[in-house]
VEXPA-287961 format. One record per residue: residue in three letters; x, y, z of N, C-alpha, C in turn. Coordinates in steps of 0.05 Angstrom, whole numbers, plus 5000, padded with zeros to 4 digits. Layout:
BEGIN
ALAXYZXYZXYZ...
***
This chain:
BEGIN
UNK740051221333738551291357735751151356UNK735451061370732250881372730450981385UNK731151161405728851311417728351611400UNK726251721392725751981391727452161400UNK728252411391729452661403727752831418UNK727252781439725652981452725853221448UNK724553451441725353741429724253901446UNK724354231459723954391471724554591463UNK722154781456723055101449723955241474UNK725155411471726155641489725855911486UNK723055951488723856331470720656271450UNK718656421461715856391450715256621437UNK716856791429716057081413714757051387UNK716557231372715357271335716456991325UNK720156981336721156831321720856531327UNK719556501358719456241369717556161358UNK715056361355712956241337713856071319UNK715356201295715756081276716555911276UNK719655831293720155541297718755371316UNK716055411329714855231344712655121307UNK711355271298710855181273712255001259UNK714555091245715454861239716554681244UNK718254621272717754361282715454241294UNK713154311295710254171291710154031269UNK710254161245710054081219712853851215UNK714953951234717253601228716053381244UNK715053461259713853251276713153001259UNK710653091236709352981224710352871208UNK713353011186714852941181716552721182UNK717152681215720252541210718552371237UNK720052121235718751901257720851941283UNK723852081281725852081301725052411321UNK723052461323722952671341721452811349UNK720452831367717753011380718053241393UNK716153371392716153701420715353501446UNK716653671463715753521493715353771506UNK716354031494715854321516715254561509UNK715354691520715855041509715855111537UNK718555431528718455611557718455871544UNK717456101556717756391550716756481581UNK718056631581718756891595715456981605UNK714757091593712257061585710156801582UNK709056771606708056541615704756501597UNK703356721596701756711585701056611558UNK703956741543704456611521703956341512UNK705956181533705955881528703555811537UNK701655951550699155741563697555821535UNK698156021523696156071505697155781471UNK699655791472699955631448700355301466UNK700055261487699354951492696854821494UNK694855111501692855021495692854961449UNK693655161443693155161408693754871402UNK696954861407697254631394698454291412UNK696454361436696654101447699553991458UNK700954171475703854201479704254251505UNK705454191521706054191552708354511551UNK706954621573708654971569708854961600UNK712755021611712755031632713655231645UNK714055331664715255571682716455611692UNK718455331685721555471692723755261674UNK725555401661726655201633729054971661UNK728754971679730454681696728554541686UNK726354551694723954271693723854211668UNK722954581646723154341616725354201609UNK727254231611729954131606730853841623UNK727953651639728553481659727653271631UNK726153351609725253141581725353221566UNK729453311563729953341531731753251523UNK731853231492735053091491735853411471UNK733853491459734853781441734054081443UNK734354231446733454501459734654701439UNK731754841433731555051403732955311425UNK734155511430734455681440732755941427UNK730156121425729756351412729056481429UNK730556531447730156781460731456971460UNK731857291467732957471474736557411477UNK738057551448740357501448742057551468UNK740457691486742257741519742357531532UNK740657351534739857081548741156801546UNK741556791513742356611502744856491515UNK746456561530748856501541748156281559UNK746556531586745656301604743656051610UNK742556171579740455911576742355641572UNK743755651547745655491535747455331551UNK748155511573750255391590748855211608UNK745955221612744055041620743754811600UNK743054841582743354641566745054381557UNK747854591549750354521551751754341578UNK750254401600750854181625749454051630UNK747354061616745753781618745753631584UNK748253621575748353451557745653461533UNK745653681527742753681509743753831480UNK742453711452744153771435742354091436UNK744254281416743154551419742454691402UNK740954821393740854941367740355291381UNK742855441368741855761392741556001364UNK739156141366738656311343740856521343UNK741356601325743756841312743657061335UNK744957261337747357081344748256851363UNK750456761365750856571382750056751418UNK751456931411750857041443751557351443UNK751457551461751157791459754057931460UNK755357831472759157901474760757651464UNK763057661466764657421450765857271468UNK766557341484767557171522765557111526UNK762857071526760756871527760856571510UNK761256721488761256481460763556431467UNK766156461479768656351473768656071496UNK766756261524765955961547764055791534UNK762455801522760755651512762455391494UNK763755531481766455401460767755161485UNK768855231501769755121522768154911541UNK765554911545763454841556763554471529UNK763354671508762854391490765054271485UNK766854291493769654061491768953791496UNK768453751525767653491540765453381535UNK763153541508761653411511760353221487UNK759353041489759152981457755553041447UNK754253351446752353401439754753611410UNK751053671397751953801376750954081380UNK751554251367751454521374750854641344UNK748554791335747454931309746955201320UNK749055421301747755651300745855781281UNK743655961286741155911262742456161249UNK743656191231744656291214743256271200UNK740056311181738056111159739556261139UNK740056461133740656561105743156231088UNK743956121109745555911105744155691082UNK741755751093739755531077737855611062UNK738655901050736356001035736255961003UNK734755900994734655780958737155880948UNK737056200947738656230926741556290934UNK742056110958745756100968746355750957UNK743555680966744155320961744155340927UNK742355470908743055380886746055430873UNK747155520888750355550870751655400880UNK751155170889753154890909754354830879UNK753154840857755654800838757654880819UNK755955150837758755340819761155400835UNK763155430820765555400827765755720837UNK766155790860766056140877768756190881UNK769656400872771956500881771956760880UNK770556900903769357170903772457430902UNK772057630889773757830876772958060893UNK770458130893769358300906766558250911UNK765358340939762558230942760758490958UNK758358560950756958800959754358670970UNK753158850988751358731011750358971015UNK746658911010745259091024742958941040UNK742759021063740658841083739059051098UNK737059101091735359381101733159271105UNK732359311128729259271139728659481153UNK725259501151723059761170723359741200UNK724459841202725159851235722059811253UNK723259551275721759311286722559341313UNK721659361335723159321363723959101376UNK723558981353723358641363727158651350UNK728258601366731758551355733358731363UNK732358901381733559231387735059201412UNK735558971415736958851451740058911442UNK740858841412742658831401743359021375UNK745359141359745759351348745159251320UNK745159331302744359261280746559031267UNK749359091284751258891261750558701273UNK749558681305748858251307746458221299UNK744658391300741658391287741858311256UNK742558561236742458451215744858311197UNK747158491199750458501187750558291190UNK750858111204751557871220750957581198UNK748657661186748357491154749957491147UNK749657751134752457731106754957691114UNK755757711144758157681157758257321152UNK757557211158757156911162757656821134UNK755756901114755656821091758656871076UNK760157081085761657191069763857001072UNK763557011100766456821114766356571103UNK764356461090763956251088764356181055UNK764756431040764956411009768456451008UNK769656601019771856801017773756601035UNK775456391020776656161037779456351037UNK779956561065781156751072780556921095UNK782456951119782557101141782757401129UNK781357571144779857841148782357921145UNK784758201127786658341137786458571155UNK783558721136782658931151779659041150UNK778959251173776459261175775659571181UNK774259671162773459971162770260011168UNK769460161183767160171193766260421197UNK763860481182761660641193759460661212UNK757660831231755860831235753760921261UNK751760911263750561141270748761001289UNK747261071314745361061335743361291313UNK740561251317738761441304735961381318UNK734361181324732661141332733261061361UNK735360771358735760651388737960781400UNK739160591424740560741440744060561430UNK743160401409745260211393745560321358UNK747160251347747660201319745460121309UNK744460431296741660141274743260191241UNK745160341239746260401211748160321206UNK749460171192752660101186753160051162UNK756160091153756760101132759759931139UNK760659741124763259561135764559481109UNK767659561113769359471084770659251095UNK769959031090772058881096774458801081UNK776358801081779258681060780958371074UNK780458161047781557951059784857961051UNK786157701060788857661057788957531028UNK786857481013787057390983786557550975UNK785557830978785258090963782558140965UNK780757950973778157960957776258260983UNK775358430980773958640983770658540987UNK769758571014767158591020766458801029UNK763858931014762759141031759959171032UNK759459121059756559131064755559341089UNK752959401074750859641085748359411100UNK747659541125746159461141744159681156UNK741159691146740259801165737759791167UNK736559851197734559751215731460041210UNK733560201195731260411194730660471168UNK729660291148729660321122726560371111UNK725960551090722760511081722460311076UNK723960071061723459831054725059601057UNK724259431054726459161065728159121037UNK731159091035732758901015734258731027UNK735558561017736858331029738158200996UNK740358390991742058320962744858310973UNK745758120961748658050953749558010925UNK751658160920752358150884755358060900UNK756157800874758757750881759757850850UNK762157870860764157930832766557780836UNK766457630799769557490809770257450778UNK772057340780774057350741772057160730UNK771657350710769157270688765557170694UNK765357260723762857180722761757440749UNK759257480756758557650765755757470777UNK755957490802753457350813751357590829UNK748757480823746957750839745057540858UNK744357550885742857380897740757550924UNK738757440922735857570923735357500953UNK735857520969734157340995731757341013UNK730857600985727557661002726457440983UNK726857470953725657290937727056970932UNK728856900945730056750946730256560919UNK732056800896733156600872735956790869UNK736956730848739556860843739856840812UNK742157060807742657090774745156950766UNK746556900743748856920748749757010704UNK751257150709752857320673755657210682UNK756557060662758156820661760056880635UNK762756870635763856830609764156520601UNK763556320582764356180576765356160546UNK768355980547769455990522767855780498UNK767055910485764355890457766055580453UNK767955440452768655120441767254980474UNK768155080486767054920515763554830527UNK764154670535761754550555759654810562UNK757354910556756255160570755055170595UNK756954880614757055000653754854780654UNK753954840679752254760688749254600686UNK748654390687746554250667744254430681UNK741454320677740054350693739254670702UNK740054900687739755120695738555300672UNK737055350672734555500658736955740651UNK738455810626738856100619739256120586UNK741456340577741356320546743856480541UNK743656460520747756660513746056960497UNK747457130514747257430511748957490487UNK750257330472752657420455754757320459UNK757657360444759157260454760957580443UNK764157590457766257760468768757640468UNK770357780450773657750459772957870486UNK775957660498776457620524778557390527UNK782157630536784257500532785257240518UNK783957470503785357290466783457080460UNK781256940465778656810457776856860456UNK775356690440772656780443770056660464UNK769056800477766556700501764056790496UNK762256570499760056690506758756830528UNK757856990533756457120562753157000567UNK753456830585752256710588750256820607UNK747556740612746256930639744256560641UNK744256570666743256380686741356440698UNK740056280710737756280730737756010748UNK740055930761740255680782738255650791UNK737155400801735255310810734755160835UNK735055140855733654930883731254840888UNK731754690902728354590911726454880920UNK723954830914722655050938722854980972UNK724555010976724255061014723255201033UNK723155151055723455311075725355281093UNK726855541092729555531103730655421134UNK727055601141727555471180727055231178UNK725755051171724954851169727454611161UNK728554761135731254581125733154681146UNK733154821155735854831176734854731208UNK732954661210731654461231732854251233UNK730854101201732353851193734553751187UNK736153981182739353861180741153881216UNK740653991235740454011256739853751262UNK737353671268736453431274738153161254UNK738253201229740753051216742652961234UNK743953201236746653201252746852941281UNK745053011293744252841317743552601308UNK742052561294742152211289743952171275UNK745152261253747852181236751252211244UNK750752371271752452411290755052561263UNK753752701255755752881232755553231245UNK757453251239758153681239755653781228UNK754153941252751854231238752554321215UNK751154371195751554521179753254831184UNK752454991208752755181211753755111243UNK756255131245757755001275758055251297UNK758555201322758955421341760955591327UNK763855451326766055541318764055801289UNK763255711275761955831248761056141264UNK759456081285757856271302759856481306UNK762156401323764256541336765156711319UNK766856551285767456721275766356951268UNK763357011264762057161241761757351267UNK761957281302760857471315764457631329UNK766657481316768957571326768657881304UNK767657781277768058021258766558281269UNK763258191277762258371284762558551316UNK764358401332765158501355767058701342UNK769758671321771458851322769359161303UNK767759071285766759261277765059381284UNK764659361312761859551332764259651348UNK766859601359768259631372769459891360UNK769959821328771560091315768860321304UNK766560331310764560391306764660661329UNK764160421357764060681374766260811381UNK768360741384770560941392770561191372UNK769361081340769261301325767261591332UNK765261401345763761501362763161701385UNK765361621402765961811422766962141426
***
């Protein structure tokens, strides 16, 4: 591509902030792509950050969308559909924040919408790109069983939607994405308490390889966590995503290679274990320091000049929000 990607936020809130920040900061970055817009709902908003950062803010997303070739979607997960489908017909590549969209016959037209077209489509899934998921790209995962807690201080900002597309919807994505296996079954807890939606949930999932996920989600917590512990034959993974590193207690057989170069840990001892001997190994994987919005920007924008698959694809989107449709679905009838 020889010309610039013309870029346009959609959605000027908490979270648009943030990604109008850091694509400022790619700007400077990368020579293939500029801001050309911003729109919110809230007009005052954008007059207030075009004056900040020297940025054209317009008042109605047809006109921004008359000089773009890429369009950030962060607005209101209700919205996201018909913004997109704007986008999506005017040939503009897309990047739409989590979830993909508020029902699943939205995302399934959307799906349909992008057949004919040859733009790319990123859902911001970031936990996708957070330190301590990327540092295990070389460990070999074959999850047994996996536990999930994602609790944050209840915020009104995300409350359009129930807690499983608000928060669950991580670990939903992430999981689907470790656990190379279709869902058999799905058990669900949970509770309305503050809003007029699910801010509490509790979800078992069971795959067709046996492997057992179960994750807790909720919006009304004293304190924020954001843990995943995987379990699998001979090793036990623990991963952090407020602090973004991860653990890992490892059997390795005491004559063998001890894994992985490059990773800061030490042998706890060693243990019979079917009929040999292993060391138990404990880890501390390592990644670059990132920033996740930022790396999942740039791989987005990747995509478009390298004309390669999003990291995180619509299809990716669909699935994680097909899971969470059946488990708000078996939620409320329990409900009634």
């Amino acid at each position: 591509m020889d010309k610039k990607i013309r870029t346009v936020v959609i959605g000027c809130g908490h979270l648009g902030k943030l990604h109008l920040k850091n694509l400022l900061e790619l700007t400077k970055e990368r020579n293939d792509m500029e801001l050309t817009g911003i729109y919110d709902i809230n007009h005052d908003v954008t007059e207030e950050l075009s004056k900040k950062y020297n940025i054209s803010a317009f008042t109605d997303i047809s006109s921004l969308l008359e000089n773009a070739d890429a369009a950030i979607i962060v607005s209101t997960t209700s919205s996201h559909f018909e913004i997109a489908q704007m986008t999506i017909n005017k040939n503009i590549h897309t990047f739409i924040e989590k979830p993909v969209t508020d029902n699943l016959e939205n995302a399934h037209l959307l799906q349909e919408m992008q057949k004919d077209k040859n733009i790319k489509i990123q859902i911001g899934h970031i936990e996708r790109f957070n330190p301590a998921l990327l540092s295990l790209q070389n460990l070999k995962l074959n999850p047994k069983f996996i536990e999930c807690h994602r609790l944050s201080q209840f915020n009104p900002r995300g409350t359009d939607v129930s807690v499983i597309q608000d928060l669950m919807i991580h670990d939903i994505d992430i999981i689907l994405s470790l656990v190379n296996s279709d869902v058999k079954q799905i058990d669900s807890n949970g509770v309305e308490v503050i809003t007029d939606k699910i801010d509490i949930a509790n979800t078992r999932l069971q795959f067709e390889n046996g492997c057992v996920a179960n994750i807790t989600s909720s919006r009304i917590s004293q304190k924020k966590m954001r843990k995943m512990r995987i379990f699998q034959e001979a090793a036990y993974i623990s991963l952090d995503f407020l602090n973004n590193s991860s653990e890992i207690f490892r059997l390795v057989k005491s004559d063998e290679n001890e894994g992985i170069k490059a990773i800061p840990g030490f042998s706890l001892g060693e243990i019979e274990y079917k009929g040999s001997l292993y060391k138990i190994l404990y880890e501390q994987p390592q990644f670059e320091d990132i920033n996740p919005m930022k790396y999942e920007q740039n791989k987005f924008f990747d995509s478009i000049i390298n004309n390669t698959t999003p990291e995180v694809t619509l299809e990716n989107g669909i699935e994680a929000l097909i899971i969470a449709d059946k488990i708000i679905t078996q939620i409320e009838k329990q409900n009634l």
